[in-house]
Structure formats: structure tokens, C-alpha cells
N, C-alpha and C positions, 0 to 999 in steps of 0.2 A: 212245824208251824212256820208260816213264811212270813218275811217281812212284812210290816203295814204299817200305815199311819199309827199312833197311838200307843204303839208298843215299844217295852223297852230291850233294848237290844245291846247284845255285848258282841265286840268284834274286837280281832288282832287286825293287824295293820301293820303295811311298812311303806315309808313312804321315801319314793326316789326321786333325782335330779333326773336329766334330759341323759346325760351319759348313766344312768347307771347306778350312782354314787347314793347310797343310805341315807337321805336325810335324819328322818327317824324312825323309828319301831316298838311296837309296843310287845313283841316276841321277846321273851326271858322277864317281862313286867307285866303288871297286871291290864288284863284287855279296855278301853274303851268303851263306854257303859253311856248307852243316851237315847232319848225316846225318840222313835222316827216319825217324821213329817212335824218337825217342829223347828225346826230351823237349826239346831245346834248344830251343826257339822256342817263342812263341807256342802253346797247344792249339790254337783258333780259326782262326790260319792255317795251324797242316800239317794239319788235317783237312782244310782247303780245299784242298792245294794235294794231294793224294795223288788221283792216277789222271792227272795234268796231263801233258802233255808240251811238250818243248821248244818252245819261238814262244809259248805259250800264254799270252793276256792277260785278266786278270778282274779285276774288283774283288768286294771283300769285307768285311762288318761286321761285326767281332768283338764280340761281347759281354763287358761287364767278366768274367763269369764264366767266361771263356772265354780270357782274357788269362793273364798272369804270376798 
């Protein structure tokens, strides 16, 4: 099943700095859990992550304007 509006969706995530550096991650804790197309997250990453499906591994640059 792919991504879409209205559905709830669990993802891991790790999120880096410009060089590299871990901000955080939700790898060894429990995933991230949040309905998409509703604004909870990041704009930036649920645009990225809508049409994805399950196994699905990407990486992604959010732009400040595209953040919180």
C-alpha cells in the first residue's frame, strides 16, 4: 500500500546536520506514527515520503523552507 493522504503511517528516520552529524533517530526506538497529508510532520518530508511503500529506503534534503 503506498503512501496517501489520510493514512496512518509508521516510519524510522534519522536526521542529519550539513556535515553529517546525527541529530536524531528513531532507529533502536520506536518508529514515528502520524497520519499523512495533515500537517504533522515536516512539509519537506511528507511530500517526500507520499507514493512510497512499505521496505522503502531514501534519503532526503529538506530545505529550511520546507521544515517546521
Amino acid at each position: 500500500m503506498e503512501i496517501a493522504d489520510n493514512r496512518v503511517v509508521t516510519v524510522h528516520f534519522t536526521l542529519t546536520d550539513a556535515d553529517g552529524s546525527v541529530i536524531t533517530t528513531t532507529h533502536g526506538h520506536d518508529p514515528l506514527v502520524y497520519v499523512h497529508g495533515t500537517g504533522g510532520i515536516v512539509r519537506g518530508l511528507e511530500a517526500a515520503l507520499a507514493g512510497k511503500k512499505a521496505g522503502d529506503q531514501f534519503e532526503v534534503e529538506i530545505a529550511p523552507e520546507q521544515g517546521f
